[in-house]
C-alpha positions in Angstrom: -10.1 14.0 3.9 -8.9 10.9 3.3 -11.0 8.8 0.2 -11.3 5.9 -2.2 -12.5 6.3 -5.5 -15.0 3.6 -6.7 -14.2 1.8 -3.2 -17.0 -0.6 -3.7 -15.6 -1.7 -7.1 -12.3 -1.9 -5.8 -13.1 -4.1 -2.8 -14.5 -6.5 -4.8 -11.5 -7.0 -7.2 -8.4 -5.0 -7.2 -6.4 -6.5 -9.6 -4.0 -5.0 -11.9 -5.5 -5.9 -15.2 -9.0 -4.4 -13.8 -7.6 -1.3 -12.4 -5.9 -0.7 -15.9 -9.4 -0.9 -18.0 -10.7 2.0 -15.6 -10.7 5.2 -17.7 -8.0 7.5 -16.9 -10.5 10.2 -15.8 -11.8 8.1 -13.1 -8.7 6.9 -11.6 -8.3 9.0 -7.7 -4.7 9.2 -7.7 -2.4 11.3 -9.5 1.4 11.3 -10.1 3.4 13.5 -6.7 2.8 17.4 -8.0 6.0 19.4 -6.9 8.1 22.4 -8.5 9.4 22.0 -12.0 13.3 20.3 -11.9 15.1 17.9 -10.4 17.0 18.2 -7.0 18.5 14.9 -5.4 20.6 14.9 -2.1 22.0 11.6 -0.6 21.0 10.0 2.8 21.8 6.6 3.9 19.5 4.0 5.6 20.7 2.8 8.7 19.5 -0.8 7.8 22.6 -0.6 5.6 24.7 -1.2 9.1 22.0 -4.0 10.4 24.8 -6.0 11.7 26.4 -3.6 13.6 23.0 -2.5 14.8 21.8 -5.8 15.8 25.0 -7.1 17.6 24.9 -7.5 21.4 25.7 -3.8 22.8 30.2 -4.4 24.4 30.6 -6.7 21.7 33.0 -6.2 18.8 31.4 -3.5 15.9 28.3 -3.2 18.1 26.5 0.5 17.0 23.6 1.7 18.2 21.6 4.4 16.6 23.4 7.5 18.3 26.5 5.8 16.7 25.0 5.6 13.1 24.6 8.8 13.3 27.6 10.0 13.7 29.0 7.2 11.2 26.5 8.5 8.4 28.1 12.1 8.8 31.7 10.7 9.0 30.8 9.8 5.6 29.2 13.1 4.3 25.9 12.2 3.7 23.1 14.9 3.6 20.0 12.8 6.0 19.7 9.5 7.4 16.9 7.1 7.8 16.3 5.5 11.0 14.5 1.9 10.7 12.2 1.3 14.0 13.9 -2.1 14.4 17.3 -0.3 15.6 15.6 2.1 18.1 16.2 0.9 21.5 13.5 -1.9 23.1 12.4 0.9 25.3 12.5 4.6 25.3 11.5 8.4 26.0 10.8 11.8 24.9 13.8 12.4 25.9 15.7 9.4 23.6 14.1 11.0 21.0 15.5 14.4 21.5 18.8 13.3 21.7 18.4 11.6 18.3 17.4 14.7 16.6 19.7 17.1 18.3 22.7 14.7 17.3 21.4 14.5 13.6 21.4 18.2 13.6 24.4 18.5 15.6 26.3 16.5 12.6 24.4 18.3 9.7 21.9 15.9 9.1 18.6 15.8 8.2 16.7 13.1 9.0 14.7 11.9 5.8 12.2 9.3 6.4 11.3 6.2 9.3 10.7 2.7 8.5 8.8 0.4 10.1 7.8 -3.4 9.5 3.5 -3.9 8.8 0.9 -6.3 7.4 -2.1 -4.5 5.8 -3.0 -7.3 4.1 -5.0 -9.0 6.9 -8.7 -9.0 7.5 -11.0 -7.0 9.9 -11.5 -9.9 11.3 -7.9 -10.8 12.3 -6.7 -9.8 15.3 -3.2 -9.1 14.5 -4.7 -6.3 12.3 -4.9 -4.0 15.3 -2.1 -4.5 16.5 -0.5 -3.5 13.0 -2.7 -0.4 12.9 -1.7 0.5 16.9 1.9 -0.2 16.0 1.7 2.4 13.1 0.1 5.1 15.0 2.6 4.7 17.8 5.6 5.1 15.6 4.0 7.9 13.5 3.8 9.5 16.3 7.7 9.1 17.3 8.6 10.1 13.6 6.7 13.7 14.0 8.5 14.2 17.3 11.6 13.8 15.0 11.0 15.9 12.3 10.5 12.9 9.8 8.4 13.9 7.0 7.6 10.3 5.4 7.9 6.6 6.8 8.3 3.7 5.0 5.0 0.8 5.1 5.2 -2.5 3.5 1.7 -4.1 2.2 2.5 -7.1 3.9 1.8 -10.6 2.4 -1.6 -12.1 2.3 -2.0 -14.8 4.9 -2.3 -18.5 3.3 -5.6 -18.8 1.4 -6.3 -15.5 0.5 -6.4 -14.3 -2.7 -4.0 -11.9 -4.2 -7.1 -9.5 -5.0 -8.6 -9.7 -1.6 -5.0 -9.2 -0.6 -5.0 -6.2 -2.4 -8.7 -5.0 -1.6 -7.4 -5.2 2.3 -4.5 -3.3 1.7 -6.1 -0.2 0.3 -9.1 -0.3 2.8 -6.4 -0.9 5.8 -3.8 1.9 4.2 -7.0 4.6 4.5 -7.2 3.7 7.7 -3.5 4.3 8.7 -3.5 7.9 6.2 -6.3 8.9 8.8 -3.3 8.5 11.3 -0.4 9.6 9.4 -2.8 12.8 8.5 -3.3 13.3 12.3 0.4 13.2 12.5 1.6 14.8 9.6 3.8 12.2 8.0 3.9 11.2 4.5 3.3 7.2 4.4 5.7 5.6 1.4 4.5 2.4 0.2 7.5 0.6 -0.6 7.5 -2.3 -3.9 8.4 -5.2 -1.2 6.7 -8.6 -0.7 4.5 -9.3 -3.3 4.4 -5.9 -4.4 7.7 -6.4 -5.8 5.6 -7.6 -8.8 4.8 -3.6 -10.0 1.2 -4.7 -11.7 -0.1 -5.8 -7.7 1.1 -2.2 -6.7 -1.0 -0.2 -9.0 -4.3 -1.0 -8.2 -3.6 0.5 -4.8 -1.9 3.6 -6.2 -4.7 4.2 -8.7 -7.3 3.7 -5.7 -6.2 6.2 -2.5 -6.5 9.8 -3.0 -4.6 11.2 -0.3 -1.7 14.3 0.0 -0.3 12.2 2.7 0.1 9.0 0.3 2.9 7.7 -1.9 5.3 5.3 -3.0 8.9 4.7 -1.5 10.7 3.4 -4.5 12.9 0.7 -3.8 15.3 0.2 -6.9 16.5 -3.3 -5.8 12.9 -4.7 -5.2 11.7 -5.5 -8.6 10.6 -9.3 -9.8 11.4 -8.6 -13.7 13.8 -8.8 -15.8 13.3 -5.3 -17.0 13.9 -3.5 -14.2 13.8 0.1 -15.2 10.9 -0.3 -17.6 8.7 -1.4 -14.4 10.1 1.5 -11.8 8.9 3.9 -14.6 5.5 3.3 -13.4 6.2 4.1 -10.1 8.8 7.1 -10.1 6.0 10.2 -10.6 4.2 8.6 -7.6 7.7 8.3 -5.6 8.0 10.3 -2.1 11.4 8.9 -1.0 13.4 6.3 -2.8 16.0 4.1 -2.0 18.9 2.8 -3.4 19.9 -0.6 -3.7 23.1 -1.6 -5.5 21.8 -4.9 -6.8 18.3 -4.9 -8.4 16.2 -7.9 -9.9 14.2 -10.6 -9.4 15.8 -12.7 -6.7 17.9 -15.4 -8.1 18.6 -13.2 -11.0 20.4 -10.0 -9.3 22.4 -8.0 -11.2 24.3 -4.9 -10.1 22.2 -1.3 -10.4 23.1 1.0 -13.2 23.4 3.6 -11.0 23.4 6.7 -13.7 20.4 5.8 -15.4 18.4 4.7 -12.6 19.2 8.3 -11.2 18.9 9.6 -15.1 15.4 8.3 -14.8 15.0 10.0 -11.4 15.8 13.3 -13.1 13.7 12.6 -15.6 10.6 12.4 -13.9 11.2 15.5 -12.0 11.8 13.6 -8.8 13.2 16.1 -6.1 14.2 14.6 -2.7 16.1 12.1 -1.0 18.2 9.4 -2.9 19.0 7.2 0.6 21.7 4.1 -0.1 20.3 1.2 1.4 23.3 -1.3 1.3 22.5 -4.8 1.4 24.9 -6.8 -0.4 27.3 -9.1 0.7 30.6 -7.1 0.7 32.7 -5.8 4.4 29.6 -2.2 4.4 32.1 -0.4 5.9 34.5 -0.6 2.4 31.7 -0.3 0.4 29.0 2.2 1.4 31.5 5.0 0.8 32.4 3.7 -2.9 28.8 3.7 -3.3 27.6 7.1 -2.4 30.9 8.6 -4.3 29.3 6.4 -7.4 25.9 8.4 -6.4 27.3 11.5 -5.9 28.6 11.5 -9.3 25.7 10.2 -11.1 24.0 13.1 -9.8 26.1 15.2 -11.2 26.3 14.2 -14.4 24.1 17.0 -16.8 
């Protein structure tokens, strides 16, 4: 079962400096418990090749996600992720199939989903349903694929909400889609995006939902502070997939990702999983994601 602890309280005000005055022994969530050690492997997000993904199908560089694939093992990669956006308009059971049997085909695990979402919005909002429908519907393609955790955003509160109520509806409307993701079997990764890429909004819901199927997808590149690594501390022991971003930051102030001790930090905390390159920077992708992974690849092997 699914629960909130002190949900009442919560509703009412969900804000980081109230969540941090609760007593530790009354907080509901607790940092990801897994076996002692750190184990990393590499996957790549196939938003890193959104271009190619997006571009009109017979037209120069057009991909499409059969074709990431088999780019993504070209370049020795352990998993991939596969962001909704790219999957066809339309498609079957038997799409689906495909996809997996060419991931395993090319020795590929496929590591997480992603899909776009605003839990911010009220009961009351109509669009809410449709955000809750669209989740259930892709949870369910993800289990047919074998992904154990998908990506969620908060979302951003509509205009003239507070950020507290924002955050009240995002915890209420995230137990609501663990009841699906439960049903499904796949992990839900609340990724630091929006306005969550201020850390202090994100713990309130972290330190709220008590759930097996509940986590945080750490995004290294989403962080709205100077001191980046200081602020994905506070996320890492909750982290169920992370990502990889080679420029990190607030927005106007990015600076390039010390790759070693972000994935020192990983180690540190025990994190064992995926480390999946999301490439979003400016550079030709197909010149840079491979120095990028070899500069992964060796930072995880550094003792």
């Amino acid at each position: 079962m699914i629960s909130l602890n002190r949900r009442a309280f919560l509703s009412a005000t969900a804000t980081a400096a109230v969540a941090s005055t609760l007593p530790l022994s009354v907080r509901a969530a607790a940092p990801v418990t897994r076996a002692k050690g750190s184990q990393l492997r590499v996957g790549l997000a196939a938003y890193s090749l959104r271009q190619s993904l997006q571009a009109k199908p017979g037209t120069a560089g057009a991909m499409d996600l059969l074709g990431f694939i088999d780019y993504a093992a070209s370049v020795g990669v352990d998993a991939v992720e596969l962001t909704s956006y790219f999957f066809p308009e339309t498609f079957d059971r038997a799409y689906l199939n495909e996809v997996k049997r060419r991931c395993h085909l090319n020795g590929l695990d496929i590591c997480g989903g992603a899909i776009r979402n605003n839990y911010t919005l009220p009961d009351e909002d109509p669009e809410l349903q449709k955000w809750l429908t669209h989740t259930d519907t892709w949870l369910g393609h993800y289990a047919t694929l074998g992904a154990p955790v998908v990506r969620v955003f908060s979302g951003v509160p509509p205009k003239g909400m507070t950020e507290e109520q924002g955050i009240a509806n995002g915890i209420k409307n995230l137990e609501k889609a663990l009841v699906m993701a439960e049903k499904h079997g796949v992990i839900l990764g609340l990724e630091n995006h929006d306005y969550l890429t201020r850390i202090d909004r994100m713990m309130p819901i972290l330190e709220a939902i008590d759930s097996p199927w509940f986590g945080v997808n750490l995004d290294s590149g989403n962080v709205d502070d100077a001191d980046v690594y200081s602020q994905l501390q506070k996320i890492v022991p909750y982290a169920v997939n992370v990502q990889l971003k080679v420029e990190t930051g607030p927005s106007k102030q990015k600076v390039p990702t010390d790759v070693p001790r972000f994935v020192r930090m990983l180690k540190d905390a025990g994190y064992r999983g995926y480390v999946v390159l999301e490439y979003e920077a400016a550079p030709d992708p197909y010149v840079a994601i491979p120095k990028h992974l070899a500069e992964l690849r060796a930072a995880i092997q550094q003792r």
